[in-house]
C-alpha atoms as one frame of an Amber mdcrd trajectory, in Angstrom:
protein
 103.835 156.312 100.406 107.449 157.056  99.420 108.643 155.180  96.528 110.563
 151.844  96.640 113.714 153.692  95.234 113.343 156.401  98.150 113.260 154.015
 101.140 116.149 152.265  99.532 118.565 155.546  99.293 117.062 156.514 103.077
 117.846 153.426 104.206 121.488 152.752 102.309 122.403 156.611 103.971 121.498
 155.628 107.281 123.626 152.296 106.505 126.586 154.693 105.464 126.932 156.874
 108.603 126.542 154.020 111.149 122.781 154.838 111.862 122.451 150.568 112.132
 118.784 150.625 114.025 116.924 153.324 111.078 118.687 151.550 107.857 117.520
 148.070 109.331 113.707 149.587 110.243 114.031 150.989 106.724 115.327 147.853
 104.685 113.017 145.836 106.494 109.831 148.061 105.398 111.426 147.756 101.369
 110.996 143.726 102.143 107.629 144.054 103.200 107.353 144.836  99.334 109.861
 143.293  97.574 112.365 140.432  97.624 115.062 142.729  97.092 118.740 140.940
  97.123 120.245 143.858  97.494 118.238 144.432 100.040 118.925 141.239 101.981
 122.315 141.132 101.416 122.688 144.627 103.479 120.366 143.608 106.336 122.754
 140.408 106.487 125.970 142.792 106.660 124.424 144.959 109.262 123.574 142.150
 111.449 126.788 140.924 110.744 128.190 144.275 111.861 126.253 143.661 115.301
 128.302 140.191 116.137 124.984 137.919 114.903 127.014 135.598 112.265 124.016
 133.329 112.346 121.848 135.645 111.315 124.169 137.436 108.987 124.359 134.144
 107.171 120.757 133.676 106.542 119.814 136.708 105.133 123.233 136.206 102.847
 121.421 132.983 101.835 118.422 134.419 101.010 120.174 137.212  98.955 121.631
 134.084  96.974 118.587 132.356  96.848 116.906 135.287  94.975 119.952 136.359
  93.121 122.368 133.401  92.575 125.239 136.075  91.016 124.798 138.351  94.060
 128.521 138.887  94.005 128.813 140.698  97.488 126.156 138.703  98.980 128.634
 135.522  97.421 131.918 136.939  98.665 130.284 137.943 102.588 128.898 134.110
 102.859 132.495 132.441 101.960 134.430 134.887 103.828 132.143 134.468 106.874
 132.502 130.524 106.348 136.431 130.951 106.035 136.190 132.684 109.305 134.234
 129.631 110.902 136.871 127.088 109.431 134.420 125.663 107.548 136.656 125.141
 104.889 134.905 123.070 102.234 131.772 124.874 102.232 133.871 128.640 102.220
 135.965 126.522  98.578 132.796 126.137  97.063 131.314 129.646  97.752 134.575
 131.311  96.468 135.020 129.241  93.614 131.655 130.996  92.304 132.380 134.098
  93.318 135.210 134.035  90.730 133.357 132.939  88.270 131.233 136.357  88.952
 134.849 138.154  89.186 137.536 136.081  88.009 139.960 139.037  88.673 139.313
 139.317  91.992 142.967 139.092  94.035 141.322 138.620  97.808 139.109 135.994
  96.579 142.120 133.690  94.794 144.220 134.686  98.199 141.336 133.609 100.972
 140.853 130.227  98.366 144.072 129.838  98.687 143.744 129.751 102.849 140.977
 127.311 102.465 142.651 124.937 100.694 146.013 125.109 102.612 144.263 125.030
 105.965 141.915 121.469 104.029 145.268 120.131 102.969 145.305 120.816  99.528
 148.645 122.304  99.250 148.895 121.846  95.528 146.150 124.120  94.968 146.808
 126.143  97.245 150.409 127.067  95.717 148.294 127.802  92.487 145.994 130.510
  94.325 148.492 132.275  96.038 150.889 132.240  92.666 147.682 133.934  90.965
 147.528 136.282  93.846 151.040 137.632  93.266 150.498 137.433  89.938 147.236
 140.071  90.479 149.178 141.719  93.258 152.782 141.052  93.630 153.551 143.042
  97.000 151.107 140.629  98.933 153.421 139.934 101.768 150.906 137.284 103.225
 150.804 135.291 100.139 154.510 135.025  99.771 154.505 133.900 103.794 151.907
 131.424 102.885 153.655 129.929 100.110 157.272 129.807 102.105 154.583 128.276
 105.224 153.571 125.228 102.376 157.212 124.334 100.817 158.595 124.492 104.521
 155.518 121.806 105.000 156.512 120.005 102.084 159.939 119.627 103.407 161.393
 122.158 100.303 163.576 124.442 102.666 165.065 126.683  99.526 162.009 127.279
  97.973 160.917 128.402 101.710 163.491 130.706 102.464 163.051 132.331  98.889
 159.622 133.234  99.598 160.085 134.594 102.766 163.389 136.447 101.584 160.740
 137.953  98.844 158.354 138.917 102.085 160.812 140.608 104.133 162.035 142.668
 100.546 158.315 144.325 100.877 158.637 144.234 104.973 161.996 144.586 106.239
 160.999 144.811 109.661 158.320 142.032 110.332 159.318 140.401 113.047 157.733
 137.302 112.070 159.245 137.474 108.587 162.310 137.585 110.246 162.160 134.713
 112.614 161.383 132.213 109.901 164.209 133.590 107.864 166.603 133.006 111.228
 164.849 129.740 111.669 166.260 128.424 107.926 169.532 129.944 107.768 170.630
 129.529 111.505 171.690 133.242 111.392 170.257 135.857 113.792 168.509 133.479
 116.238 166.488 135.620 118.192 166.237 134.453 121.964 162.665 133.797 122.071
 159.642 133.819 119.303 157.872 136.894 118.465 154.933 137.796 119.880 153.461
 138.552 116.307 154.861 135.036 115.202 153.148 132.704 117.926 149.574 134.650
 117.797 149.443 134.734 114.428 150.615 131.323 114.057 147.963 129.922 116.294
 145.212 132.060 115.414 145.527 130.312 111.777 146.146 127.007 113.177 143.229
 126.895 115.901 140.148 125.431 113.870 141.901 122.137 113.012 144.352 122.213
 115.638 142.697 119.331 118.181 142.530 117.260 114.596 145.402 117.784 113.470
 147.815 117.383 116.192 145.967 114.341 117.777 144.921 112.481 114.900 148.013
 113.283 112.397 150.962 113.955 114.490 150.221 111.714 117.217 150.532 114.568
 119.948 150.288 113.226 123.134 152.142 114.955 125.057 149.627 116.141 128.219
 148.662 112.409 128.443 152.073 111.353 128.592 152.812 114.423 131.083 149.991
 113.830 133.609 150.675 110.040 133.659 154.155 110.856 135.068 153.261 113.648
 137.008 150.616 110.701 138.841 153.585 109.373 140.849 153.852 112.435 142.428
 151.072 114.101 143.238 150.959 114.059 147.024 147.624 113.152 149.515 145.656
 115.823 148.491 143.062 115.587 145.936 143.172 118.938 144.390 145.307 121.743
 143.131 145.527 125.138 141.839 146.789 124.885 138.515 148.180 126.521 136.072
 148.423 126.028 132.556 150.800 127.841 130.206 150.220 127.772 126.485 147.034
 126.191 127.329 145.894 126.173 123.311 142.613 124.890 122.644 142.083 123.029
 126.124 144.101 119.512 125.624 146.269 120.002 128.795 143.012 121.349 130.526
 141.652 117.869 129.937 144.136 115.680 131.293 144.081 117.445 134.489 140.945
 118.853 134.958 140.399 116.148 137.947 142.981 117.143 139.904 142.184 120.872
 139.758 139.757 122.739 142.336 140.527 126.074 140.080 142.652 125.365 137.164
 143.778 129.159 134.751 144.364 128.902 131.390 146.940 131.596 129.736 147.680
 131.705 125.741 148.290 134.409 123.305 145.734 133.486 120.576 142.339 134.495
 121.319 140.978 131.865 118.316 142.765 128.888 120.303 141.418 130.258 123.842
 137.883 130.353 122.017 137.610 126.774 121.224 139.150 125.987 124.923 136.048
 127.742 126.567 133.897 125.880 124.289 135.362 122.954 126.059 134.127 124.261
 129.461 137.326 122.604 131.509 139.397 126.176 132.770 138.032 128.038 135.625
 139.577 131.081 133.927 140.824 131.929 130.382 143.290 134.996 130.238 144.658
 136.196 126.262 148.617 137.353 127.433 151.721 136.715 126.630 153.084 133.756
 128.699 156.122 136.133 129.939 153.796 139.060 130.226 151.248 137.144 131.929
 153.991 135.395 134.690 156.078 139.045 135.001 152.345 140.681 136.412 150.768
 137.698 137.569 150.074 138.057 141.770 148.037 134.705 142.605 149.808 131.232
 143.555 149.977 128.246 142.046 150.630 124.518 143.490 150.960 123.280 139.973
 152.355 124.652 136.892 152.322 123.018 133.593 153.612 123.936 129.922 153.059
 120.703 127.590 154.512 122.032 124.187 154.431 125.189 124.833 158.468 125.932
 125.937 159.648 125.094 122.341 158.741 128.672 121.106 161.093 130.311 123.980
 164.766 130.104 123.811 166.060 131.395 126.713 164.481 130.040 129.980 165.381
 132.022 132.368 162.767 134.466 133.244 159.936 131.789 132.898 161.831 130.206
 135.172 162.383 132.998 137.945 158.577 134.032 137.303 157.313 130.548 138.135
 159.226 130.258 141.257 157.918 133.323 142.617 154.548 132.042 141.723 155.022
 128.441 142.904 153.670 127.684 146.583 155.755 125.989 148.992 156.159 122.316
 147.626 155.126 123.315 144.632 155.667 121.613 141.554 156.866 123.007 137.808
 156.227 120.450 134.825 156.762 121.028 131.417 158.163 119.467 128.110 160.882
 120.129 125.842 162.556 119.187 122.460 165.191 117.625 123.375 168.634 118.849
 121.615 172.445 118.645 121.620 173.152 122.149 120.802 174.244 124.112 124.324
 171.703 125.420 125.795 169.035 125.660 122.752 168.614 126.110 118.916 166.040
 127.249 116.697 164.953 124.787 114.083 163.730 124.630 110.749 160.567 124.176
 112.039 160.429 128.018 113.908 160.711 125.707 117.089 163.451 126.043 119.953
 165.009 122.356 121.191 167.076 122.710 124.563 169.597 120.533 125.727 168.246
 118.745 129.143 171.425 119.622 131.158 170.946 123.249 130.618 167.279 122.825
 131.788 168.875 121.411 134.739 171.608 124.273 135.398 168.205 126.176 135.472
 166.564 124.459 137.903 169.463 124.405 140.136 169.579 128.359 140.082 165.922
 128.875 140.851 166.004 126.631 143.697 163.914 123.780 141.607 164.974 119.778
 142.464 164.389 117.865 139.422 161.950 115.086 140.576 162.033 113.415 137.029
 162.820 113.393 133.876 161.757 110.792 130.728 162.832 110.980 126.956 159.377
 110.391 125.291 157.775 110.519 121.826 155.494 113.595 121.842 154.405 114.254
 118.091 155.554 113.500 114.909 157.264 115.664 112.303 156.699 114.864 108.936
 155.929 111.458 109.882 159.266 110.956 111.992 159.324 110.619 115.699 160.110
 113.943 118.065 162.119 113.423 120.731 160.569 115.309 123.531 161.924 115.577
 127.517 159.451 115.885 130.035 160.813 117.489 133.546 158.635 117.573 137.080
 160.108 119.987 139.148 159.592 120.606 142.804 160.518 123.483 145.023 163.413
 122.981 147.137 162.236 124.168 150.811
């Protein structure tokens, strides 16, 4: 019988050159005769390797249970739990870990994420100062920390920390857009790509909460109980919904669709809106990339909240004509704003000014059915003037 120490190094080089099936046959022999943590706490990461989390995280438990300063077997359970947005348990797990490694610069960053994503912005500014203070070219802790005094309303601290990000990254797009977005200089036409997925990739584990139960969104309910008036005999349409996030739109009109598509950018958000079970189809694209390639008609197309992170409307608005049926209708909100046609705010958010929506419509061949001046969120605890327009296809 080979010796405890000799399964373990057969096992750990099968681990090492991706041979996942022998180290696991092997590791699982060594536990036959011994409660090794080491042990556990690689079975966990190769069935965490193989996409079973849940299993991943019990064998990480059990590596904890029989070694309580299992540092790896520490830092894979909060990092797994930071991943689930289970934010108070993934605190608690790191704030051990650092006990076990108190120098460790990921661990004070992803603590950091876990409290700013639980609320805790004051400790959260503390983590991600003692990240830069371990590391001080971590672009994504300088973004974080210009993210949280944008939050807290502190624009110059913002702009300094993202001016101190785009030092180590001149050419991050995203960098870039929140700089534009505070000084008003260099306005880009439309959001990055990088900016919106990342953004909403972050944001998608508390986003439902969040928006519904802090801001007050309620902007699909608000949109669907205009769009009522107008919905013609027929009971259901093919829908389309643009920026469809984590589902809300997809429940306010889910009764009125006999096939309604999803489209958003963030796979995270599109995750928690088949967990909802309401879209016929879920597709990760790029709104304008989706629209520009897109072949199938639509009778109804919808974007609640989702137009304030374009600028320029013009090709959403050609690309939705071509996909709109005959009678079709086009319904969407907006920010409203003064500025001709649109401005990027503080907030990384276009507003548009309604008339040029309608100069829009008119050159599409849309008739503007309605339009209402409605609260759709809040901002910091103030009211945001949103415009929501039904459009219909001019025959």
């Amino acid at each position: 019988m080979k010796t405890l120490q000799a399964l373990f190094q057969n096992a750990l080089h099968a681990h090492q050159i991706g041979d996942l099936a022998q180290a696991k046959m092997l590791y699982e022999q060594i536990l036959t005769r011994t409660h090794s943590p080491e042990v556990l706490n690689n079975l966990g990461a190769i069935f965490l390797t193989q996409g079973d989390v849940n299993t991943a995280i019990d064998f990480f438990n059990k590596a904890l249970q029989a070694e309580p300063k299992h540092k790896d077997a520490r830092s894979n359970l909060a990092t797994i739990l930071l991943q689930q947005d289970r934010f108070s348990e993934a605190i608690w797990h790191y704030q051990l870990f650092l006990q076990l490694a108190p120098e460790d610069s990921d661990a004070y960053y992803n603590l950091g994420v876990a409290y700013m994503a639980s609320g805790d912005l004051t400790a959260a500014i503390d983590l991600f100062k003692r990240t830069l203070q371990l590391i001080p070219r971590h672009v994504d802790a300088y973004c974080n920390l210009g993210a949280i005094y944008l939050k807290m309303s502190d624009r110059a601290q913002a702009l300094a920390y993202y001016q101190e990000a785009a030092k180590l990254q001149p050419d991050n797009p995203a960098i870039r857009y929140r700089i534009a977005a505070l000084t008003g200089e260099n306005a880009p036409s439309t959001a990055p790509i990088e900016y919106i997925k990342n953004l909403f990739d972050n944001y998608a584990g508390y986003f439902d909460q969040q928006l519904t139960k802090e801001l007050h969104y309620q902007l699909p309910t608000l949109l669907r109980q205009l769009l009522q008036t107008y919905l013609p005999a027929r009971e259901k349409w093919r829908i389309l919904d643009l920026g469809c996030g984590t589902g809300l739109s997809g429940a306010a009109l889910r009764d009125i669709a006999n096939h309604l598509t999803g489209v958003d950018i963030s796979s995270r958000m599109l995750a928690k809106a088949h967990e909802k079970n309401l879209y016929d189809k879920l597709i990760e694209d790029d709104i304008n990339h989706f629209l520009a390639h897109a072949i199938e008609d639509y009778a109804l197309i919808v974007a609640a909240d989702t137009l304030v992170y374009f600028g320029d409307l013009t090709t959403i608005f050609a690309n939705c004509r071509r996909l709109l049926e005959k009678n079709g209708l086009l319904v969407f909100s907006i920010e409203v704003g003064t500025v001709s046609p649109y401005q990027l705010q503080a907030t990384g958010r276009y507003n548009h000014a309604p008339y040029y929506i309608e100069q829009l419509a008119q050159q599409h061949g849309f008739a503007v059915l309605d339009y209402r001046e409605v609260t759709g969120r809040l901002q910091q605890g103030e009211a945001v003037v949103s415009g929501i327009f039904i459009l219909k296809i001019l025959s």
